[in-house]
Biopython code that builds the backbone (N, CA, C, O; Angstrom):
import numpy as np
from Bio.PDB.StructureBuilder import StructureBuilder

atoms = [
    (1, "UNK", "N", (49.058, 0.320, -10.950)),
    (1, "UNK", "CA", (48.824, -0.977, -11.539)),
    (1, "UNK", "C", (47.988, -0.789, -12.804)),
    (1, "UNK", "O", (47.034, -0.022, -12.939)),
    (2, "UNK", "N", (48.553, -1.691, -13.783)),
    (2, "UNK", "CA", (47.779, -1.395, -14.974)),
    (2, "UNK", "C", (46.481, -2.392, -15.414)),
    (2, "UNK", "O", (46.513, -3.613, -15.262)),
    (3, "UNK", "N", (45.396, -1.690, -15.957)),
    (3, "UNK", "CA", (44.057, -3.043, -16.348)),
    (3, "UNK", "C", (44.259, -2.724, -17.851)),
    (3, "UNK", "O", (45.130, -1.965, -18.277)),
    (4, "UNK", "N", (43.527, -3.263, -18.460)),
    (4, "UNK", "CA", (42.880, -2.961, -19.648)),
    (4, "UNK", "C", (41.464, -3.206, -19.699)),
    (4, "UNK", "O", (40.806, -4.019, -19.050)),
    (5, "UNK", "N", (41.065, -2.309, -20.640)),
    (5, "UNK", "CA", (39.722, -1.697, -21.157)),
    (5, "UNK", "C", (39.580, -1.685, -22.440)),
    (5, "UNK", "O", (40.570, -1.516, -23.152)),
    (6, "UNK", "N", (38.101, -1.892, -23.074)),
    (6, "UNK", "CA", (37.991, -1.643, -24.543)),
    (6, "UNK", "C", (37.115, -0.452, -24.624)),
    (6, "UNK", "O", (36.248, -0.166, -23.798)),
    (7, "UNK", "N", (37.524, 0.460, -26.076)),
    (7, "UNK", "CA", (36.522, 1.392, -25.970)),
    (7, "UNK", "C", (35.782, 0.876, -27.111)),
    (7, "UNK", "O", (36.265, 0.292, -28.081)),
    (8, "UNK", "N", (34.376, 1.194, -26.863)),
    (8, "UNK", "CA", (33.155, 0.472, -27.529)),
    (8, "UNK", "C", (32.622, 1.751, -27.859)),
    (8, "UNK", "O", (32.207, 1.573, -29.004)),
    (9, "UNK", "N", (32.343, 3.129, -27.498)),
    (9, "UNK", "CA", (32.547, 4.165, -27.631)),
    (9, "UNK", "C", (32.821, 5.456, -28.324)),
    (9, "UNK", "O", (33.893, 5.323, -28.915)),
    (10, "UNK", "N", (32.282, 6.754, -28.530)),
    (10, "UNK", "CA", (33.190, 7.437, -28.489)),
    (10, "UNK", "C", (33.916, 8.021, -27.703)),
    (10, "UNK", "O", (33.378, 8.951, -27.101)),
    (11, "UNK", "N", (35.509, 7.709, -27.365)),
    (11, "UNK", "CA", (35.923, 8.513, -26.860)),
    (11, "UNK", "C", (36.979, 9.472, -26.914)),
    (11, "UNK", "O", (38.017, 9.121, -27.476)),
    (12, "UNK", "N", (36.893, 10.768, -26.370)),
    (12, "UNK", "CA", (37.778, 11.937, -26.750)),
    (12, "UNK", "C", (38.844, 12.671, -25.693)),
    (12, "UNK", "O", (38.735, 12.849, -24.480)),
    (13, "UNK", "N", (39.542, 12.903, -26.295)),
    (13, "UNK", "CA", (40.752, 13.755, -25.250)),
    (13, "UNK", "C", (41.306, 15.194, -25.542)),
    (13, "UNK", "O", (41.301, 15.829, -26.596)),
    (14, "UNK", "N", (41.613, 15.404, -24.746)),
    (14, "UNK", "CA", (42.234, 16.993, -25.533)),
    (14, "UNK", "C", (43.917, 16.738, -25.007)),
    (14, "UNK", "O", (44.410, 16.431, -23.921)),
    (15, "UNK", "N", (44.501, 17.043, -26.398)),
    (15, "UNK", "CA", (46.183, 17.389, -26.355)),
    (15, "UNK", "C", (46.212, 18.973, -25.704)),
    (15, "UNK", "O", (45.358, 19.736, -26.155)),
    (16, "UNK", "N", (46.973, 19.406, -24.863)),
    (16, "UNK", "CA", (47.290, 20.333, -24.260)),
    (16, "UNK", "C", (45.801, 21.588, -25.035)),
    (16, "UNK", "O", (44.579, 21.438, -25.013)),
    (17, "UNK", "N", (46.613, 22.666, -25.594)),
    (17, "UNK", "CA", (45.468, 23.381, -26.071)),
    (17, "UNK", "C", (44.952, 22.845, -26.964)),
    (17, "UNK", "O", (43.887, 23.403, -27.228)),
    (18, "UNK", "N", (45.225, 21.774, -27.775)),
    (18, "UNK", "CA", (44.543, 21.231, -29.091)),
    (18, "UNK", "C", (42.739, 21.020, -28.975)),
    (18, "UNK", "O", (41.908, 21.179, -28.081)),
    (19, "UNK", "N", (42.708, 20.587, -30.381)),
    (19, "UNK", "CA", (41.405, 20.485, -30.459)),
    (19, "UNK", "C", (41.281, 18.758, -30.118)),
    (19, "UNK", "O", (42.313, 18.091, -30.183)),
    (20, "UNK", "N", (40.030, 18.122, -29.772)),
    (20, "UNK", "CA", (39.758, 16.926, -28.975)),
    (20, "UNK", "C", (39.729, 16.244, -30.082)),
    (20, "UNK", "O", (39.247, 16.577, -31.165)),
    (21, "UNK", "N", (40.473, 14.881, -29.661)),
    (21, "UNK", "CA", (40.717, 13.844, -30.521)),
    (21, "UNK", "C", (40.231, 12.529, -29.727)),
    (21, "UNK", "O", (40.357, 12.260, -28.532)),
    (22, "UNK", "N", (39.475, 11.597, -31.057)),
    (22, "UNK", "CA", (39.377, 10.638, -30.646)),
    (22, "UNK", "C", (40.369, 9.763, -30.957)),
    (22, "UNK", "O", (41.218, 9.814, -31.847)),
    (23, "UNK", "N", (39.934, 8.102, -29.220)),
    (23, "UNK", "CA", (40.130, 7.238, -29.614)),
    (23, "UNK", "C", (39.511, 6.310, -30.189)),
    (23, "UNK", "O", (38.281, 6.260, -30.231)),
    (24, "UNK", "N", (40.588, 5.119, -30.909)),
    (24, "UNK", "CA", (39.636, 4.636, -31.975)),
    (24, "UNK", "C", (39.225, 3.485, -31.345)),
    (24, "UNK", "O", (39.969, 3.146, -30.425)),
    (25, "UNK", "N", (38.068, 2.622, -31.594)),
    (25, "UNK", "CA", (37.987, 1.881, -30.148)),
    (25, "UNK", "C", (38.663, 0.411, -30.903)),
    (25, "UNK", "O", (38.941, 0.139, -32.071)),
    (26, "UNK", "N", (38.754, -0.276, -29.737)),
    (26, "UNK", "CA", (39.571, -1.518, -29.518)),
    (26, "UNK", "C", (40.232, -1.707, -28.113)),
    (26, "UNK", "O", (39.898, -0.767, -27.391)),
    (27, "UNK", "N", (40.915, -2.444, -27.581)),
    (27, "UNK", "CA", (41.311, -2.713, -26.241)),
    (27, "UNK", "C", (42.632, -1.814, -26.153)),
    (27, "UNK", "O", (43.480, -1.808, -27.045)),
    (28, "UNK", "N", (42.713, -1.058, -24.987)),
    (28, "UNK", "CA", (43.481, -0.341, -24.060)),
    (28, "UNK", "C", (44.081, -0.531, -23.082)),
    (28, "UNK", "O", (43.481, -1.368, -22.408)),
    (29, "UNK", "N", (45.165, -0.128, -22.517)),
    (29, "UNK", "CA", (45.757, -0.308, -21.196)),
    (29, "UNK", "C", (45.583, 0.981, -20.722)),
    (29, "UNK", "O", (45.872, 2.002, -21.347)),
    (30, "UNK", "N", (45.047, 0.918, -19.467)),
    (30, "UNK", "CA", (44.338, 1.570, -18.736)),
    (30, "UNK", "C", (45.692, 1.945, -17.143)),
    (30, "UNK", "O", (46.053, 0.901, -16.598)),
    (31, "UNK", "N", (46.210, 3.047, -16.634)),
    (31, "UNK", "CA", (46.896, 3.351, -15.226)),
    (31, "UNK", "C", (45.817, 4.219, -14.922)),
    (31, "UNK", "O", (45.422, 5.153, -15.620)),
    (32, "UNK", "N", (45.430, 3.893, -13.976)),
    (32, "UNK", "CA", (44.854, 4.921, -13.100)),
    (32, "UNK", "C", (45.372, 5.934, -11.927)),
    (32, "UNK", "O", (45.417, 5.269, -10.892)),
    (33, "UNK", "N", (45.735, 7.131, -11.705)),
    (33, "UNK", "CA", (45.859, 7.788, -10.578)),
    (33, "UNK", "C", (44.425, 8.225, -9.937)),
    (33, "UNK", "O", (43.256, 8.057, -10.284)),
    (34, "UNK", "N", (45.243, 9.042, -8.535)),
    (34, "UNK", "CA", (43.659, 9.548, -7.777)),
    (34, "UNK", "C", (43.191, 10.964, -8.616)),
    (34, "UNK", "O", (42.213, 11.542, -8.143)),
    (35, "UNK", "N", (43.592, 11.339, -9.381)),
    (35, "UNK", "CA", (42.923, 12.200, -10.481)),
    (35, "UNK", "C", (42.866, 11.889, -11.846)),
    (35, "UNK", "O", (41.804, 12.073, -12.440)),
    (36, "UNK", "N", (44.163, 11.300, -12.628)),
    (36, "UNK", "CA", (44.124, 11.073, -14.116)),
    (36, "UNK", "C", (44.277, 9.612, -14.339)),
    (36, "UNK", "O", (44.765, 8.657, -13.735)),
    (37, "UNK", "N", (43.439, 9.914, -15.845)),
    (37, "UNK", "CA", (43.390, 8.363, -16.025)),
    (37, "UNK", "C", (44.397, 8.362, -17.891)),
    (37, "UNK", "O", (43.934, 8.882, -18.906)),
    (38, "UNK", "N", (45.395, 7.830, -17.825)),
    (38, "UNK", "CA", (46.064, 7.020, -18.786)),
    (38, "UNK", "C", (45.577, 6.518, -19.776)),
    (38, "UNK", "O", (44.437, 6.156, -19.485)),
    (39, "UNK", "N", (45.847, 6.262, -20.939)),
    (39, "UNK", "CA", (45.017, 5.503, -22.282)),
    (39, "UNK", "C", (46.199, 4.828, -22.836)),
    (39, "UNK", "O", (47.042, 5.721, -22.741)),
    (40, "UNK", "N", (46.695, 3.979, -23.270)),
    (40, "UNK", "CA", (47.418, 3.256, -24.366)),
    (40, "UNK", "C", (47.372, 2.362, -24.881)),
    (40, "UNK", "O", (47.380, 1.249, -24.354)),
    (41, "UNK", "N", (47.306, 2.618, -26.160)),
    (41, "UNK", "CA", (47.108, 1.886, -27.480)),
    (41, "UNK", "C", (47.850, 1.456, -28.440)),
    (41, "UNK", "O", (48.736, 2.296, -28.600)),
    (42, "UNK", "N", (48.005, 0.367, -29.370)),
    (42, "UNK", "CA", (48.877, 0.424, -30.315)),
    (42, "UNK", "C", (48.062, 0.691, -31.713)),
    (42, "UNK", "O", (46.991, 0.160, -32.007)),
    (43, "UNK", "N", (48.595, 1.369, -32.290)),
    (43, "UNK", "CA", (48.099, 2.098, -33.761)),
    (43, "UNK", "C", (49.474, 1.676, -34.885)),
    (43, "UNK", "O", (50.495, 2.324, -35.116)),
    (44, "UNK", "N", (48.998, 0.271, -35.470)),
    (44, "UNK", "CA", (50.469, 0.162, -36.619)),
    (44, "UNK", "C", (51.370, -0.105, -35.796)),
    (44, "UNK", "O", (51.109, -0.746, -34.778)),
    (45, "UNK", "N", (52.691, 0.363, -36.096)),
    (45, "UNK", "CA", (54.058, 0.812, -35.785)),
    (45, "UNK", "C", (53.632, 1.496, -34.285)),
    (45, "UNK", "O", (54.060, 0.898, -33.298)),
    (46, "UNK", "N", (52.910, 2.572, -34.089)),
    (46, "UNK", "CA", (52.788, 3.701, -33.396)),
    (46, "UNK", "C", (52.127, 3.322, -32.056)),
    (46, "UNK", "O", (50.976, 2.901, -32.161)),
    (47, "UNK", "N", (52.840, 3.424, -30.355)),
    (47, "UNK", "CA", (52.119, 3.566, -29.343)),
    (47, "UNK", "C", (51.898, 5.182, -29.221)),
    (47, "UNK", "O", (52.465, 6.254, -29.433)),
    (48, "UNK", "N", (50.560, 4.558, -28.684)),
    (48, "UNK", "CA", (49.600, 6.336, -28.237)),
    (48, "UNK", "C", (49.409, 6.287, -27.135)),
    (48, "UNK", "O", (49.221, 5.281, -26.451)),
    (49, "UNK", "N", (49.435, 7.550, -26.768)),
    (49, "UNK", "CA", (48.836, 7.178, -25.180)),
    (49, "UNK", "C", (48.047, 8.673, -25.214)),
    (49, "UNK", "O", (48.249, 9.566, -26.037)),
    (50, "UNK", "N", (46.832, 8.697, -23.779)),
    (50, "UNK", "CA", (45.970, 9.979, -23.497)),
    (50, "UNK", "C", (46.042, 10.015, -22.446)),
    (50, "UNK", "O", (46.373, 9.045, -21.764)),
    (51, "UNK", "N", (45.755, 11.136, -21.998)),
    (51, "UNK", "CA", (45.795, 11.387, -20.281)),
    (51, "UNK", "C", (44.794, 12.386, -20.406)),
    (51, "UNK", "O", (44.811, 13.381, -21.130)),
    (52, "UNK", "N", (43.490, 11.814, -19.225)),
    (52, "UNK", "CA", (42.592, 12.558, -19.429)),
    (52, "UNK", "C", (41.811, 12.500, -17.592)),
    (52, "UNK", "O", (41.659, 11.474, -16.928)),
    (53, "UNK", "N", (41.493, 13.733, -17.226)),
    (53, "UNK", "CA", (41.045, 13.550, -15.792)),
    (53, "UNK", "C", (39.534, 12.507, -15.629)),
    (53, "UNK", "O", (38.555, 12.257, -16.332)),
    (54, "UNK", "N", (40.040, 12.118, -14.279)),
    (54, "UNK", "CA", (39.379, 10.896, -14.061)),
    (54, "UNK", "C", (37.929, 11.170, -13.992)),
    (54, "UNK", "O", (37.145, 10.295, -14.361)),
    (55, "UNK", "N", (37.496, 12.320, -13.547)),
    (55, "UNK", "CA", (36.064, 12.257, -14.080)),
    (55, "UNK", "C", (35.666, 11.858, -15.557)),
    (55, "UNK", "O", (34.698, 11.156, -15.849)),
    (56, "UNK", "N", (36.512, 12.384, -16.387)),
    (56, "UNK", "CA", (35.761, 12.215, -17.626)),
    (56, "UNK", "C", (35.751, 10.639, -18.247)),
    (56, "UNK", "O", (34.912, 10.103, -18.971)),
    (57, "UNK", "N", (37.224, 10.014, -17.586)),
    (57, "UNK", "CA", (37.102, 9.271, -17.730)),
    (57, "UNK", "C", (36.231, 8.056, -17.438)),
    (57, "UNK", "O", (36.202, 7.138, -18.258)),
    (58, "UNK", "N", (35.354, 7.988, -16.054)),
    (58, "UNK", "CA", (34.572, 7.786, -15.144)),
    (58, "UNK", "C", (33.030, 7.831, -16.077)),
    (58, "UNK", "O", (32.275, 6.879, -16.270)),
    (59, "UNK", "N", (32.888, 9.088, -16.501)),
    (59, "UNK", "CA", (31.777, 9.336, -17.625)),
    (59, "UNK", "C", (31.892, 8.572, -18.383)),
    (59, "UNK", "O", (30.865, 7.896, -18.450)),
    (60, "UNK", "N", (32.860, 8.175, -19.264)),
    (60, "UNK", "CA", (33.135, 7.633, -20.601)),
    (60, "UNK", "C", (32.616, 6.080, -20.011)),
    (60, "UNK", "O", (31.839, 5.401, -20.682)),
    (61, "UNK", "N", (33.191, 5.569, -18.553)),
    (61, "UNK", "CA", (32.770, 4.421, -18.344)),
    (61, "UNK", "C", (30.848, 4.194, -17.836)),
    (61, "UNK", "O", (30.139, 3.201, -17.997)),
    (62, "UNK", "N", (30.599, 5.165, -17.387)),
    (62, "UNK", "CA", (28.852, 5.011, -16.782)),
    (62, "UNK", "C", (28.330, 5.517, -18.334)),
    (62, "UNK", "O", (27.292, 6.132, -18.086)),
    (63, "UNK", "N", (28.534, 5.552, -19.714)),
    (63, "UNK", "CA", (27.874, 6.120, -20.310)),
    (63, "UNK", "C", (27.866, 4.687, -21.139)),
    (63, "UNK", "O", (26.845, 4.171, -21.592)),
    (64, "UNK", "N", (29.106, 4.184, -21.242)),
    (64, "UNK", "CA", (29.255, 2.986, -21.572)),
    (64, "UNK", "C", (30.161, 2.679, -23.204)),
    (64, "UNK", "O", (30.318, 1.709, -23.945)),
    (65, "UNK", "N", (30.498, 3.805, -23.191)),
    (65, "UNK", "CA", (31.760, 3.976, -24.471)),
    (65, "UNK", "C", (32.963, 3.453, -23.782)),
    (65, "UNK", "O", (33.908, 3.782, -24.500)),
    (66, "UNK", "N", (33.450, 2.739, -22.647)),
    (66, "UNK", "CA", (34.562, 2.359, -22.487)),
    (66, "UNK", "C", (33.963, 1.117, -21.231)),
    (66, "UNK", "O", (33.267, 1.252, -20.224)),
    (67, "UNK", "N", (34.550, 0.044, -21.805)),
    (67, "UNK", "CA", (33.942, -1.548, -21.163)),
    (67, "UNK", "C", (35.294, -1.667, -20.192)),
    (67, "UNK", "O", (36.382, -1.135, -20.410)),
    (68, "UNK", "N", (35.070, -2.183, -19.501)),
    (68, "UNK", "CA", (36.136, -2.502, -17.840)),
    (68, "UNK", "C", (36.163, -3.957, -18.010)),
    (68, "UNK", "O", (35.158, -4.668, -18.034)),
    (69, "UNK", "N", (37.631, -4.441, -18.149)),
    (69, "UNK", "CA", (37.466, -5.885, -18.046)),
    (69, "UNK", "C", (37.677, -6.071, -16.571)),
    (69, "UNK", "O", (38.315, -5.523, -15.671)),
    (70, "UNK", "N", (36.605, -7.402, -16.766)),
    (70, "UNK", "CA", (36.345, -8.393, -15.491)),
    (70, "UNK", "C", (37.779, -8.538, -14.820)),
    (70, "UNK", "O", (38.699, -8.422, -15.630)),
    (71, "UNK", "N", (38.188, -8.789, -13.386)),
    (71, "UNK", "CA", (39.150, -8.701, -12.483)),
    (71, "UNK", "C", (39.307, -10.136, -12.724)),
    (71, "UNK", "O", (38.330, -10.874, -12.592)),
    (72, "UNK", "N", (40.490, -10.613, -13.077)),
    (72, "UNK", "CA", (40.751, -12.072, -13.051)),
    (72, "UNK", "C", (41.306, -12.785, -11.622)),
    (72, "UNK", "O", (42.007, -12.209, -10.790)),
    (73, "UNK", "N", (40.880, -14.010, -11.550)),
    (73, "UNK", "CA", (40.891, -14.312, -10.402)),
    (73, "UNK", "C", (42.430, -15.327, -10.281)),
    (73, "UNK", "O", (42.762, -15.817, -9.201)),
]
sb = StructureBuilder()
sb.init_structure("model")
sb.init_model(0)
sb.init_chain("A")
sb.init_seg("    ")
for serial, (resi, resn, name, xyz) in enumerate(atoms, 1):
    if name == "N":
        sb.init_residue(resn, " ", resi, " ")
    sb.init_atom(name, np.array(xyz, "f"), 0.0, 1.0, " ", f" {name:<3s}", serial, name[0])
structure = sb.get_structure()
């Protein structure tokens, strides 16, 4: 199931061996699995997406570079 999130943040990912790239912040759609967490964005023309393990992602949220929207009722 998908939420969305804004990143307020810096936050970074790594492409396979690449070097870590950020995202740029603004609101996200967020999938979560029981290990990785999903990123997608629209940039222009261009959807992006990141896949980054859920700890870090987890960090990015207790550090407070990535805001959790409220569960609508």
């Amino acid at each position: 199931m998908s939420s969305n999130v804004t990143i307020v943040g810096e936050v970074s990912y790594r492409e396979g061996d690449g070097p870590m790239m950020l995202i740029r912040p603004g609101l996200c759609e967020l999938d979560l699995t029981t290990s990785d967490a999903t990123l997608g964005w629209q940039e222009g023309d261009n959807r992006l997406s990141a896949v980054m393990p859920r700890g870090d992602f987890e960090r990015f949220v207790k550090s407070g570079a990535v805001r959790m929207e409220a569960a609508r009722a």
